[in-house]
GULUMTI-974568 format. One record per atom (N, C-alpha, C, O): residue in one letter; x, z, y. Coordinates in steps of 0.05 Angstrom, whole numbers, plus 5000, padded with zeros to 4 digits. Layout:
BEGIN
aXZY...
This chain:
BEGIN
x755262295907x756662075921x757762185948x756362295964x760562145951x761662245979x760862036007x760761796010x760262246025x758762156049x760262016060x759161826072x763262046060x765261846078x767261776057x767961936039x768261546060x770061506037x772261336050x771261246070x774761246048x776061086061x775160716057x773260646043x776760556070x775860336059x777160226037x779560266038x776460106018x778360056001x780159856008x782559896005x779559676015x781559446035x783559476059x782759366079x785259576061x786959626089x788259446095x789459336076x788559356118x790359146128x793059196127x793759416136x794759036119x796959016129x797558946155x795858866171x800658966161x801158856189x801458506179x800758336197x801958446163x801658106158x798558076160x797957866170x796358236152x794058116156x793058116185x791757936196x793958416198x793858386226x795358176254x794558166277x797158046245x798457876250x796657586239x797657376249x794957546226x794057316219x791357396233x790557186242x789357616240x788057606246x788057576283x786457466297x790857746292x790357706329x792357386326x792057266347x794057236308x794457016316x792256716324x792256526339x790256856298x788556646303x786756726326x786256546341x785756956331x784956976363x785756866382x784356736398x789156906382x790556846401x790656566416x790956506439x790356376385x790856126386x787455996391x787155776402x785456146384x782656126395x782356126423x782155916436x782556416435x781656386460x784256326475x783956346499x787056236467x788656096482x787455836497x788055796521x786155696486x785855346493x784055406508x784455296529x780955616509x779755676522x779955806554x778455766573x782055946551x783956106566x785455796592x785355716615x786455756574x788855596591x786855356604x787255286627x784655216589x783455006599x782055196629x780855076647x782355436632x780255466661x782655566680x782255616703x785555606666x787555656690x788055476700x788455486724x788255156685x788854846694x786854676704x786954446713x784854826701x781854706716x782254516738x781854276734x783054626765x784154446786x786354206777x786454016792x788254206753x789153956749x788453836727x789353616722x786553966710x785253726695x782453596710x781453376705x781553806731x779053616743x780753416762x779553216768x782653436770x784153206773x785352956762x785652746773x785853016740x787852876719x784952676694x785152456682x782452886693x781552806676x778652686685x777052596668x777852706714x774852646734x775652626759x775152776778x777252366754x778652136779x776252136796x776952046818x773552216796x771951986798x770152206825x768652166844x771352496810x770852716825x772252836851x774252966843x772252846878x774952896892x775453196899x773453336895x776853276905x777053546913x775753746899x775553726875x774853916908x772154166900x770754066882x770254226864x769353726877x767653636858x768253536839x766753456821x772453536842x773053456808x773753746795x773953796771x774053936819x774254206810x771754286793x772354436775x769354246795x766554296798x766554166765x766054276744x767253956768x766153746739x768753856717x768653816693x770153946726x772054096700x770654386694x769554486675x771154456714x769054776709x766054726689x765454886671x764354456696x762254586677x763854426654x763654586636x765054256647x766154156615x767454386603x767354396578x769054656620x768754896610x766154946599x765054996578x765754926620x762255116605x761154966582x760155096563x761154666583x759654596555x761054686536x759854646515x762954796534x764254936502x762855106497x762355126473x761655266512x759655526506x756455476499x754655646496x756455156497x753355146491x753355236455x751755366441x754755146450x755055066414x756555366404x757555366381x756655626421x757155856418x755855896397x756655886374x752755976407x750856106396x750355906366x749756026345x750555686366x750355546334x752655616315x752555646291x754655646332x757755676305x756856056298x756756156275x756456186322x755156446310x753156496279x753656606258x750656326292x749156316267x749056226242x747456296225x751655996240x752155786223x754356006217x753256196206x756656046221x759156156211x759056386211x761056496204x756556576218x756456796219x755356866191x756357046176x753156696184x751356666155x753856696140x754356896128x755856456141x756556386123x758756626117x759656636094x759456776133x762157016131x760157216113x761257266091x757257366116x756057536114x755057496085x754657676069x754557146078x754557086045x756557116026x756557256006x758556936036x761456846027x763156956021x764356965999x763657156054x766257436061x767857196081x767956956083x769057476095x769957446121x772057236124x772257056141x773857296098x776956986100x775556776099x776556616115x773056666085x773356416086x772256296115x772756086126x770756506124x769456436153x771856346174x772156136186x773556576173x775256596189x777256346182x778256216200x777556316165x779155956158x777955736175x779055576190x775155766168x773355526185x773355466201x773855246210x772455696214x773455726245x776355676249x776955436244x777455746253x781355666252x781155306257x781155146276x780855286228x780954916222x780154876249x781954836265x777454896256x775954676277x776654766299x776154616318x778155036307x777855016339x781154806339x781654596351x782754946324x785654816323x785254416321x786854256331x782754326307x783454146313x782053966339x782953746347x779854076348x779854096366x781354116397x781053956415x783154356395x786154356410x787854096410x789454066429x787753946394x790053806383x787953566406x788553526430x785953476396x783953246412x784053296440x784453086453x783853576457x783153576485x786453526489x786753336506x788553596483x791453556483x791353216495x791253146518x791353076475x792552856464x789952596486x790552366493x787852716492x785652606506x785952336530x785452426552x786352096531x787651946550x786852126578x784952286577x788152076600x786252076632x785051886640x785551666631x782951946662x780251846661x781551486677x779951296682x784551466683x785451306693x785351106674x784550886682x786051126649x784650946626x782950976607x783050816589x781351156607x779251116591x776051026611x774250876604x776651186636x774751176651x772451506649x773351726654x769951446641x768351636635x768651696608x767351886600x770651546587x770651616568x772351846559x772451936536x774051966584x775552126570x773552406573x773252576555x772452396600x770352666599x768352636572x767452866569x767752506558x765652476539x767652566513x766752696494x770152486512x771452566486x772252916493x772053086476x773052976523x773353226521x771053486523x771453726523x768453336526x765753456520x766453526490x767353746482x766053296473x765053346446x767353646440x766453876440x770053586435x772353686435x771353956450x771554116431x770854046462x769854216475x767554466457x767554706452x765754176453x763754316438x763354326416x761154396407x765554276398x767654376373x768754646376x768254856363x769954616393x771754916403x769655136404x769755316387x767455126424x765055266424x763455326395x762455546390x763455196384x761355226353x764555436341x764055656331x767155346343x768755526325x768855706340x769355896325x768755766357x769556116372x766756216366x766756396350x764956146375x762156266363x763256386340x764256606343x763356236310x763556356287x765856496286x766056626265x767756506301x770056656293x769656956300x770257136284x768557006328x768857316331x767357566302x768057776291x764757376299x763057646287x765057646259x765457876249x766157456247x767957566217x769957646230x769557886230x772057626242x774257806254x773158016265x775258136268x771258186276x771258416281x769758576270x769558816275x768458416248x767558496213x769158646200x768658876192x771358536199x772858576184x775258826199x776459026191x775258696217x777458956228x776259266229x777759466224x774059286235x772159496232x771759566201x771259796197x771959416183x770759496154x773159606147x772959836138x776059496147x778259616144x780159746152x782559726146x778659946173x780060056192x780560326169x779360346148x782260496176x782860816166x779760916181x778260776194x779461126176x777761456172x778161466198x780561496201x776961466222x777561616245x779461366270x780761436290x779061146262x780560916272x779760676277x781260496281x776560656277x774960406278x775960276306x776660046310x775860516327x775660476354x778360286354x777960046354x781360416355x783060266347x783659986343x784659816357x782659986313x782459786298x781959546309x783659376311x778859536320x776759386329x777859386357x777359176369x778759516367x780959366397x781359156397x780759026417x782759026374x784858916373x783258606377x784858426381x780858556377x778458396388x779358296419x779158076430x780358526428x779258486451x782058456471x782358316491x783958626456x786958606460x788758296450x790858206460x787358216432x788057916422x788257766449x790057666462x785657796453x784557556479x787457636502x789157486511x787157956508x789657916527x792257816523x793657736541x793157806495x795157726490x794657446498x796457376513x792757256493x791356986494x792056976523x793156776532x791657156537x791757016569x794157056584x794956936605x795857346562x798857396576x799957086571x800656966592x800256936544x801756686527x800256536547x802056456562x798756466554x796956206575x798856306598x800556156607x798456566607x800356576636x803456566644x804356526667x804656606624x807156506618x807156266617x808456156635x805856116601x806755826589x805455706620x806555506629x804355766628x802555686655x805055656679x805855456691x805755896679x808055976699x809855826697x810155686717x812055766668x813855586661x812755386676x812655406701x811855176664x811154916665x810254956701x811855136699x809654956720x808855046743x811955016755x812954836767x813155266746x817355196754x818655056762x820055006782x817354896726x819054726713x818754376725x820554206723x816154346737x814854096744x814454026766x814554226779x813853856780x812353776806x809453876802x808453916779x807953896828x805653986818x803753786812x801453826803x805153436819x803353226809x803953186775x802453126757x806953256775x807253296740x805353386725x804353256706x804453766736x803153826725x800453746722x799053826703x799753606738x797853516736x796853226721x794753176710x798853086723x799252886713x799852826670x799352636655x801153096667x801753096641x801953366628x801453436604x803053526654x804353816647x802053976624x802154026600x799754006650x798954176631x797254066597x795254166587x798653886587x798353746563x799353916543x798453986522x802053986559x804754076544x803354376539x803954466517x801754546553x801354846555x798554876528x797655086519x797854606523x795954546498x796754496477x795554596458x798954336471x799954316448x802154476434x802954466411x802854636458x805154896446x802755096423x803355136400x800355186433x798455236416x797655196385x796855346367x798254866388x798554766354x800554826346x800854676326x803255026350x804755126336x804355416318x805755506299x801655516332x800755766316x798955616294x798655766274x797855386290x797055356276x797255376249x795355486236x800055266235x801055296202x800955606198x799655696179x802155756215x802456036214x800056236208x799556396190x798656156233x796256256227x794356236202x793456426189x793955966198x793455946175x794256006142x792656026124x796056016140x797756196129x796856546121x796156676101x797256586150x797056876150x794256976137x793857176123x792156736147x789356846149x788056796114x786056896103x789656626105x789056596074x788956746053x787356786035x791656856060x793157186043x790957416042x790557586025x789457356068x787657566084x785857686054x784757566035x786157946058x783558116044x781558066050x781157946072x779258136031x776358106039x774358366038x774258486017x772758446061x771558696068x769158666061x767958866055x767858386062x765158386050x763058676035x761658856043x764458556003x763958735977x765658845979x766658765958x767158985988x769659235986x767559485996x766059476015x767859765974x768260015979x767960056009x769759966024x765960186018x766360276056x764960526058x763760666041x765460566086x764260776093x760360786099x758860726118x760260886071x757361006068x756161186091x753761146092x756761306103x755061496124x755461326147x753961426164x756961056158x756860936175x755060726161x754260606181x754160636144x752460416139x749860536140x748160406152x749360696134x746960946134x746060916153x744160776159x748361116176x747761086213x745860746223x743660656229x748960686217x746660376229x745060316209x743760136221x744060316187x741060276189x739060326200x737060196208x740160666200x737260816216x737760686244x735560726254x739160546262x738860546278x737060306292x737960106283x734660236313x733160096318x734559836321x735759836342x734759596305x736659366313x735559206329x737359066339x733659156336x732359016364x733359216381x733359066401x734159406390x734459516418x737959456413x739259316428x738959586392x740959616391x741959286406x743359276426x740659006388x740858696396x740058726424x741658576434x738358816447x738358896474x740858956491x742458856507x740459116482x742259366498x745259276492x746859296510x745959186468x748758966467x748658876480x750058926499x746358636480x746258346496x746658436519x747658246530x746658676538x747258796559x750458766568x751858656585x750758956545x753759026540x755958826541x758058886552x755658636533x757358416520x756858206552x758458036559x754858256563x754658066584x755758166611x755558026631x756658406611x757558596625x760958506626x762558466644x760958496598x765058456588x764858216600x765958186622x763457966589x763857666586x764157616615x766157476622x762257716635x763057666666x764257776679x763657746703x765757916674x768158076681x770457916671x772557826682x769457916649x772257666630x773957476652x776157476664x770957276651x771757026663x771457036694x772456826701x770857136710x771857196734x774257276739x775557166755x775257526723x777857636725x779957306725x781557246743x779457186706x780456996687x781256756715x783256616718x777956786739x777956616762x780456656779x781756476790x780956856779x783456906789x786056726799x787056716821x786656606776x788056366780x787656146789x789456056804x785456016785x783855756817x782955876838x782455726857x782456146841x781556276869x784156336883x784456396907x786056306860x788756406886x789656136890x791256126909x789155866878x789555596872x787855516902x788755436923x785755566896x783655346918x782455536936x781055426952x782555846940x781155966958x784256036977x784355916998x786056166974x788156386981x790456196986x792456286997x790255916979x792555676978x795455826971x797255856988x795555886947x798356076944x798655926921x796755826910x801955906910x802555656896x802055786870x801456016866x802355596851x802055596826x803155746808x801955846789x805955766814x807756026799x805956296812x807156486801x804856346820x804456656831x802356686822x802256896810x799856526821x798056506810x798556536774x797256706762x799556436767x801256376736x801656696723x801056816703x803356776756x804457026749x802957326748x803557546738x800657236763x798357446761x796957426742x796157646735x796157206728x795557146701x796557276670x795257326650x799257286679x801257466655x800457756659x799457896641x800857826681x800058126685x797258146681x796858376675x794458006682x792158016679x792558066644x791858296638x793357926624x793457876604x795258096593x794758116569x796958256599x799158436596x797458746592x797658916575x795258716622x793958896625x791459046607x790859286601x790358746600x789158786578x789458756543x787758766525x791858716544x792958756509x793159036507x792559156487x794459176536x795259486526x792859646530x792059796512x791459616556x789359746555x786459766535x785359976529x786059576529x784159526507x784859696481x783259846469x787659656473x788159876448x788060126469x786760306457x788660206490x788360446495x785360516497x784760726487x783760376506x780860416499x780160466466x779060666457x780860286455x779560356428x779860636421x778160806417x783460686420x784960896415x782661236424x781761416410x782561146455x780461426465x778361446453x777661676445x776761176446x773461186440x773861396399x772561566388x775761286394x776361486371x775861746381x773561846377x777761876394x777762156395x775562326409x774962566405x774362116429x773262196449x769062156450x767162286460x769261856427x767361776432x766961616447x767861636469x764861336438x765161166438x764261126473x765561006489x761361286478x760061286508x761361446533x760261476554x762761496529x764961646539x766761426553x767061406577x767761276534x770161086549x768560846554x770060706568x766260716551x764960536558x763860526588x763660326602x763160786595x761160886621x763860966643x764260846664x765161146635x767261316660x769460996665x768760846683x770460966658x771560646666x770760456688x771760406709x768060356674x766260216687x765060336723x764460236745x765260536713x764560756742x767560796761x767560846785x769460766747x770960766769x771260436778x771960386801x770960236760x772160006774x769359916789x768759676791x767560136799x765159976810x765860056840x765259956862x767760326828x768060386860x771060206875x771860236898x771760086863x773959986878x774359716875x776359616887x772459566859x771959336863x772459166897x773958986903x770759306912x770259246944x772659236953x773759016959x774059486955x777059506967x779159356959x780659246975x779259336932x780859126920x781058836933x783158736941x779058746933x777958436943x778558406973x779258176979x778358606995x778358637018x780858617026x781558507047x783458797000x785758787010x787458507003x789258407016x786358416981x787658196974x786357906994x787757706999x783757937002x783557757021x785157787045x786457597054x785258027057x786758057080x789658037082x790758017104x790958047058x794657997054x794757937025x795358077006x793857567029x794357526992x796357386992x797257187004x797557676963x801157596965x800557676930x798557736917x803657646920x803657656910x803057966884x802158006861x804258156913x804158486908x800058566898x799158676878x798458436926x796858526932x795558396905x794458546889x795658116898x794958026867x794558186843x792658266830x797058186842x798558386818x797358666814x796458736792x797358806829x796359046835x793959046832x792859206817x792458846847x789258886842x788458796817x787058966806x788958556800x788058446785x789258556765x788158506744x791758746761x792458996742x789659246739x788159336721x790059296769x787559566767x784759496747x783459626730x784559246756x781159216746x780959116719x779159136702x783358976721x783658916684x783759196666x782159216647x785259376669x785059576659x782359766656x780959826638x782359806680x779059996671x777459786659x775859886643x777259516661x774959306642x775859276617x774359186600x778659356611x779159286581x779059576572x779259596548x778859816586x778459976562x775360006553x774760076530x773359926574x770459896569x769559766545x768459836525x770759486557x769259266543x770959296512x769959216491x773259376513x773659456474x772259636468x772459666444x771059766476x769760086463x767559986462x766160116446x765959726475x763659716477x763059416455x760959296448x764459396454x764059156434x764959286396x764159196375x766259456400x766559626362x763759806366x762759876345x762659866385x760460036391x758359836381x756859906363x758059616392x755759546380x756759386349x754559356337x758259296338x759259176317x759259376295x759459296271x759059596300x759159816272x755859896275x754760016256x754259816301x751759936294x749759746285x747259756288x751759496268x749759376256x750259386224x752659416217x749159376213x748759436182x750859136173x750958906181x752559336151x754758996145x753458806136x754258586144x751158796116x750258496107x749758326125x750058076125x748658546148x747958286167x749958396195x748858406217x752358456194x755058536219x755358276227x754858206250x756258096209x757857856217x756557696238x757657626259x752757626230x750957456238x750457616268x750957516290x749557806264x747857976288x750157976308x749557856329x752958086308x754158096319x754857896339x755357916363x754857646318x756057436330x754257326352x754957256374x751157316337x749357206349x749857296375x750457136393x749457646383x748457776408x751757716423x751657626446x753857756412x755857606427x755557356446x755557356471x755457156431x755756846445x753056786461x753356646481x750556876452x747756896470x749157026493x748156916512x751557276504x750757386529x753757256547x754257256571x755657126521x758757016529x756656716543x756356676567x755556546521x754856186538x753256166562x753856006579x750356376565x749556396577x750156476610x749256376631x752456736606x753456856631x755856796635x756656686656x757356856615x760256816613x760856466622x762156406642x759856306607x760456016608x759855936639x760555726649x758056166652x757755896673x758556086699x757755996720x760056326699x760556486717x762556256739x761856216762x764956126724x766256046744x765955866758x767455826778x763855696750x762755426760x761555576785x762455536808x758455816775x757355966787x758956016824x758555936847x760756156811x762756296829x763256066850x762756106874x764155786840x766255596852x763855496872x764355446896x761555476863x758955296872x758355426896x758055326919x758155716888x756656046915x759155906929x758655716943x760955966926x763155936946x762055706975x761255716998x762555516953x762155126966x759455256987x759355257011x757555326971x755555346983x755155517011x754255407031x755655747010x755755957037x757855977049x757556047072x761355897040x762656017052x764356267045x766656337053x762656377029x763356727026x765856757005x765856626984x766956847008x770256836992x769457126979x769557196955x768957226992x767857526969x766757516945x766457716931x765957266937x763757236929x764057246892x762157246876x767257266883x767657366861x766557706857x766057816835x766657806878x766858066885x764658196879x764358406866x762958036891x759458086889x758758046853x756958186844x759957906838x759557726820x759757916799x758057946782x762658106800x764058316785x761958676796x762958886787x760258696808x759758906824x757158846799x757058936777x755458676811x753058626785x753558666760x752058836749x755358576745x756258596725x757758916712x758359006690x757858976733x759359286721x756759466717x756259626699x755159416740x751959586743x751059566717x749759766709x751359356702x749559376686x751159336666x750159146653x753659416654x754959596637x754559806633x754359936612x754259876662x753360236660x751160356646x751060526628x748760196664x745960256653x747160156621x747260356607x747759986612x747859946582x749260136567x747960256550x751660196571x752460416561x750960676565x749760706544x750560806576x747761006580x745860926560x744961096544x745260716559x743060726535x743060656515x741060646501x745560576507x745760426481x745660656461x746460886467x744760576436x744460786403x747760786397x749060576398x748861016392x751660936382x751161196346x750261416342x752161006332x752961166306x754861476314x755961486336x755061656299x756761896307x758561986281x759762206282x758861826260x760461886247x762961926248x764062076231x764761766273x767961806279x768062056299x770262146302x766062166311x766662396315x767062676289x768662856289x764962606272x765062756255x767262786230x767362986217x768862546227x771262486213x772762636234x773262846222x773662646253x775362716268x774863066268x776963186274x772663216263x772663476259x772863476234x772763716230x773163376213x773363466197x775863456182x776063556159x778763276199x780363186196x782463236216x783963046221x782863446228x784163576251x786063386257x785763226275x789063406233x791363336237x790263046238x792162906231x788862946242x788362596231x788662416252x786462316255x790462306272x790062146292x791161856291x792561756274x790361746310x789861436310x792761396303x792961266282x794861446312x796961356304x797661466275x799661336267x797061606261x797361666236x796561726222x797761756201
């Protein structure tokens, strides 16, 4: 029996197109609900004023992330029994219709408390489908990657999302232009939710056609690897990893209400640092995967992380002291980049070192345990420290913790070594061909 074998399932570019659409259209609503934060805690928790309707939208963000960790275990089972398309359908259906509910949701001007209670549930719909969606999409992009291209492949996880937040910062920006800012608040950002249910038919579509990696032919000396490898530490030392990306994520992500309600700089600019945040990380993330191929996986996880620990401070310092639009752009470019080549290398790093029967479940699980927990409540976190001390740095502090212990995680994490060894044994063989 040959030790490495290709996969028998390869994606097309139509399947790859059905797999980052429905990402796209996933963490879009997720995405865009925390750039409009300040006008839906306006528009949707009358009842809240200033900072504390800001406060009561921020955690109805966060309740989407309670029901993470259940759509993991529930849709994760069900991808790892089933196979990956039908998971990935499921997920689709519910977050999309979901999207369609927080859209269409009256304001709290006529429902009262009832509209926060319909955009809870709606919320925590969205949360149970993103739970189950990541671990079968990056199941699968990993099972059908080429010989020497996991890293790549399995980018595309993480590059989706930027695309998710370039489409939110555009559509953000428009509508911002295009409106008064009581418009936007008033209806606008309705409009930046329901452009979303246009990926829907498509996506779905795309994701049907989709191959299945389950029972398909794979690479034997990578299923091997992760067996032998300890899966309680490996489930650690992720749970590290992934909580490292997730608060980096959504801080970065803060960006846009901190230039909103800390920096008082208008809404197009904010919008517009948003596109370049999202720009930054579609390209960089494939350029991460791309390296962790050639280079190895601990390699691009650790040297990254080490530089954005050192310039974290300076960054923040200069953009407090002249926040423009340059000083934005620039900073929130730099740090997106070194975090998106990390956090892709570090997320195919732990997703191939779990054994496939159980990739979909494990994955998902140690995902959304370190995204609801840290991730879900970073910006509230953030908004609250602020209210509370004063300290405007205080994203700064937030992103410094969080890289520390990327590092230590990468340093210790078990990584499989088979894509190094395809790669010696396959000279001419590189990611692009």
């Amino acid at each position: 029996m040959a030790d490495h074998q290709a996969p028998a399932t390869v994606l097309t570019r139509a399947n790859m197109i059905g797999i980052v659409a429905g990402n796209v259209l996933e963490f879009y609503d997720f995405t865009l609900f925390a750039f409009f934060a300040t006008q839906i805690g306006a528009s949707m928790f009358a009842h809240g004023k200033g900072t504390d309707g800001l406060l009561l939208a921020l955690a109805t963000f966060a309740v989407g992330f309670i029901a993470r960790p259940i759509g993991a275990v529930v849709i994760g089972r069900y991808a790892d029994r089933r196979g990956r398309k039908p998971a990935m359908l499921l997920s689709f259906a519910l977050m999309g219709a979901a999207l369609v509910v927080v859209a269409l949701t009256p304001p709290s001007s006529v429902l009262g408390v009832g509209s926060a209670i319909i955009i809870a549930v709606a919320r925590l719909v969205q949360g149970f489908a993103l739970g189950g969606e990541v671990g079968p999409t990056t199941a699968l992009l990993i099972e059908a990657a080429p010989a020497g291209r996991r890293g790549l492949y399995g980018a595309w996880q993480i590059a989706s999302q930027g695309l998710s937040a370039l489409f939110a910062g555009l559509v953000g920006l428009t509508i911002s232009f295009l409106l008064s800012p009581q418009a936007v608040t008033d209806w606008g950002w309705r409009i930046g939710m329901l452009l979303g249910v246009l990926i829907l038919p498509i996506g779905f579509h795309l994701r049907r056609i989709m191959p299945e990696t389950l029972h398909a032919p794979a690479d034997e000396s990578m299923d091997r690897e992760a067996a032998a490898l300890p899966m309680a530490r490996v489930a650690g030392i992720g749970l590290m990893l992934i909580l490292a990306g997730t608060v980096t994520t959504y801080t970065l992500q803060y960006f846009n209400t901190y230039s909103l309600a800390i920096l008082k700089l208008s809404p197009s600019l904010a919008f517009t640092t948003t596109a370049i945040t999202g720009a930054s990380m579609f390209a960089f993330g494939l350029l991460g995967g791309w390296l962790s191929d050639r280079f190895g996986r601990r390699a691009v996880i650790v040297l990254p992380r080490l530089l954005l620990l050192l310039l974290i401070y300076p960054v923040f310092l200069g953009i407090l002291a002249a926040p423009s639009l340059g000083t934005l752009a620039f900073g929130v470019f730099l740090l997106t980049a070194l975090y998106a080549m990390s956090t892709a290398t570090a997320n195919v790093c732990l997703a191939e070192s779990f054994p496939r029967a159980r990739r979909s479940t494990a994955y998902a699980v140690t995902y959304t345990m370190a995204v609801s927990v840290f991730g879900g409540s970073a910006q509230f976190l953030i908004t609250w420290l602020i209210k509370r001390t004063g300290d405007t740095m205080m994203p700064a502090w937030w992103l410094l913790g969080a890289t520390l212990v990327g590092i230590v995680a990468g340093v210790a994490m078990p990584m499989i070594r088979t894509e190094r060894r395809n790669l010696r044994r396959h000279p001419l063989m590189t990611p692009a061909g």
